[in-house]
C-alpha positions as CSV (number, residue, x, y, z in Angstrom):
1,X,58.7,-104.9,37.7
2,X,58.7,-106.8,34.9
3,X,57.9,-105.0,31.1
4,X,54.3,-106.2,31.3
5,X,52.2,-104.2,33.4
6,X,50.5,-106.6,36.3
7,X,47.4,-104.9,37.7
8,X,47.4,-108.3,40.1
9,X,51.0,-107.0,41.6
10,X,49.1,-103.1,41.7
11,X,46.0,-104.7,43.8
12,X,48.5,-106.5,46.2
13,X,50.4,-103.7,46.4
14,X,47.3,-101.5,46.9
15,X,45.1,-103.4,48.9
16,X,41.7,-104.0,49.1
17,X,39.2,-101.6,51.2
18,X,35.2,-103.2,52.2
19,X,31.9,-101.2,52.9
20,X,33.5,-97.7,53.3
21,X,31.0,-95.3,54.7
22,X,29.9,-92.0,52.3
23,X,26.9,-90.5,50.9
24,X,29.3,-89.2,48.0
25,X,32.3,-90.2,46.5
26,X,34.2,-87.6,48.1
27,X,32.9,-88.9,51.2
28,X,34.4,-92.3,50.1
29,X,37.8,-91.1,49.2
30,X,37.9,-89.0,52.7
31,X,37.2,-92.2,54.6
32,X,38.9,-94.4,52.5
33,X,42.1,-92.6,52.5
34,X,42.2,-92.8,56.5
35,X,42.6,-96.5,56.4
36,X,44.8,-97.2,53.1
37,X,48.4,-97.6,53.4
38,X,49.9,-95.0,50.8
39,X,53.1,-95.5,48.9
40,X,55.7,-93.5,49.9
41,X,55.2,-89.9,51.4
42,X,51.9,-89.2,49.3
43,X,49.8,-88.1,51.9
44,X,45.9,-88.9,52.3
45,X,44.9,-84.9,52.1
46,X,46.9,-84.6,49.1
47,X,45.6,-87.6,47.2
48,X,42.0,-87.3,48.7
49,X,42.0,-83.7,47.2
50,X,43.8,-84.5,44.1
51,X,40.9,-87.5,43.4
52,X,38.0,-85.2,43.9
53,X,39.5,-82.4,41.5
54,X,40.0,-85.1,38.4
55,X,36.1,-86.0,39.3
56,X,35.0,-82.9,39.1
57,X,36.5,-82.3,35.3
58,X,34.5,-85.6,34.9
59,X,33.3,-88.5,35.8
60,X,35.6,-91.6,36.2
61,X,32.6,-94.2,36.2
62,X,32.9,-96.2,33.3
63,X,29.8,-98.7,33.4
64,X,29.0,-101.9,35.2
65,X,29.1,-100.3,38.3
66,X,32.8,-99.5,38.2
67,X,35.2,-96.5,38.5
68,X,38.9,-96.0,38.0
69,X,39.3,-92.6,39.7
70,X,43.1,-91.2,39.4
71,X,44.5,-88.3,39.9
72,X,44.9,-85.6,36.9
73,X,48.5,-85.9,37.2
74,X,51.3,-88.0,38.3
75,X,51.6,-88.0,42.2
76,X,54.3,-91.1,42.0
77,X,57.9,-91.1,40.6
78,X,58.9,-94.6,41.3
79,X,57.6,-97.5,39.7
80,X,58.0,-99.8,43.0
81,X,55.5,-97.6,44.8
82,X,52.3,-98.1,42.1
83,X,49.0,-99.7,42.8
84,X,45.7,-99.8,42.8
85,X,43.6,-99.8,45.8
86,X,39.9,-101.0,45.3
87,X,37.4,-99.8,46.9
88,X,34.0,-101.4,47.9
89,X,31.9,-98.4,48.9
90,X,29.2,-99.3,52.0
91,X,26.0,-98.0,49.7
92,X,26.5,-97.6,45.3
93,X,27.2,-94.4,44.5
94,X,25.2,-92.2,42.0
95,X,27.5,-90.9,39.6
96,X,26.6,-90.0,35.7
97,X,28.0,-93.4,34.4
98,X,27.8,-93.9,30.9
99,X,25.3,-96.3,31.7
100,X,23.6,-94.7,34.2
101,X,24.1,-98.0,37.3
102,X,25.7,-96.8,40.6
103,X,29.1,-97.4,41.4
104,X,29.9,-100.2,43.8
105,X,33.9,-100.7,43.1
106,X,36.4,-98.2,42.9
107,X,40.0,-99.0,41.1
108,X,42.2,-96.0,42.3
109,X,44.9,-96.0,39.8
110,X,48.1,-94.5,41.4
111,X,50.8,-94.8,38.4
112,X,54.5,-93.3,37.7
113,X,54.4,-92.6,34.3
114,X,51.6,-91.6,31.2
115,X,52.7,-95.0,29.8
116,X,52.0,-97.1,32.4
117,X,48.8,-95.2,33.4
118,X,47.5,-95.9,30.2
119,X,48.5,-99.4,29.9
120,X,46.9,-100.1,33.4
121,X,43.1,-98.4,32.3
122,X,43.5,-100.5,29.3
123,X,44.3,-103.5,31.3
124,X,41.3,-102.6,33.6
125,X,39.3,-102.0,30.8
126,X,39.7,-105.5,29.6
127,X,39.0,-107.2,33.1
128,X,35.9,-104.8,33.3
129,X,34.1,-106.8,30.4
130,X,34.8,-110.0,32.2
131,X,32.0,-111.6,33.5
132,X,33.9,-114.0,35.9
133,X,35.8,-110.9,36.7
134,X,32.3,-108.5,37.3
135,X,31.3,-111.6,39.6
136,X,34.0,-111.3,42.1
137,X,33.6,-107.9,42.4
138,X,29.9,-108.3,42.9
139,X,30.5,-110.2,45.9
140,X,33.1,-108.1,47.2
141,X,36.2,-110.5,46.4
142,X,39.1,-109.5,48.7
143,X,42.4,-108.6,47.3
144,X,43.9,-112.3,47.9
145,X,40.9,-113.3,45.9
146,X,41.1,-110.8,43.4
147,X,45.3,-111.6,42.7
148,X,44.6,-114.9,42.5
149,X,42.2,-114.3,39.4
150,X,44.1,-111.6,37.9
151,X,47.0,-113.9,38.1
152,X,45.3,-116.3,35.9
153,X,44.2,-113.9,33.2
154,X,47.8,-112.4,33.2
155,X,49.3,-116.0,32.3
156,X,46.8,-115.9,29.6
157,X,47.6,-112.5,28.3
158,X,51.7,-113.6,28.3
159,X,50.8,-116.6,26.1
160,X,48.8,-114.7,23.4
């Protein structure tokens, strides 16, 4: 991987998940996690329980309809095996966002280190208060989609 984190290499990596079936967002990791391709020997149970526990400490909505759920601690000791899987949940989700709109993407940040964690919510955060970026997700952009963007904005970032 190269120094700067690229959250369009975490998606590909990760994959991209449509219309997954739950009332709740437990329900939504549980059925989620039956489908997603895991890095390395990180089971779905594990991760599936690991999610729900950092949700219940507190929300992981952070407006505009998104969430970045992760787990509370590192699950992942290799760099290589990173990504984020997005989620696009069958029905939004009532959570207590800060602003109070249902979730209707999930970013499930599976990182290696603090640092890197860190670097990819701020990353996130930054794509989060795009509006071309909030449009794709809107209509459910796939993960080629989704790269292709990222991609993009990641050149931009480089050059600045």
């Amino acid at each position: 991987m190269n120094d700067i984190l690229e959250i369009s290499e975490l998606i590909n990596r990760g994959g991209s998940y449509d219309w997954i079936p739950g009332a709740t967002l437990a329900d939504v990791f549980h059925n989620l996690l039956q489908k997603a391709l895991l890095p390395g020997d990180l089971s779905a149970d594990t991760l599936c329980r690991e999610l729900n526990r950092r949700e219940e400490m507190m929300t992981t909505a952070v407006g505009n309809g998104v969430a970045l759920p992760h787990p509370n601690f590192l699950l992942l000791n290799n760099p290589d095996q990173e990504c984020i899987i997005v989620c696009y949940p069958k029905k939004p989700l009532e959570v207590k966002a800060p602003d109070r709109k249902p979730v209707t993407v999930l970013f499930i940040l599976l990182m290696s280190s603090s640092e890197r964690h860190l670097q990819a919510l701020g990353l996130l955060a930054r794509y989060i208060n795009d509006a071309a970026f909030i449009e794709l997700i809107k209509k459910h952009a796939g993960k080629d989609e989704l790269c292709a963007f990222l991609k993009l904005r990641e050149k931009e970032i480089k050059k600045s």
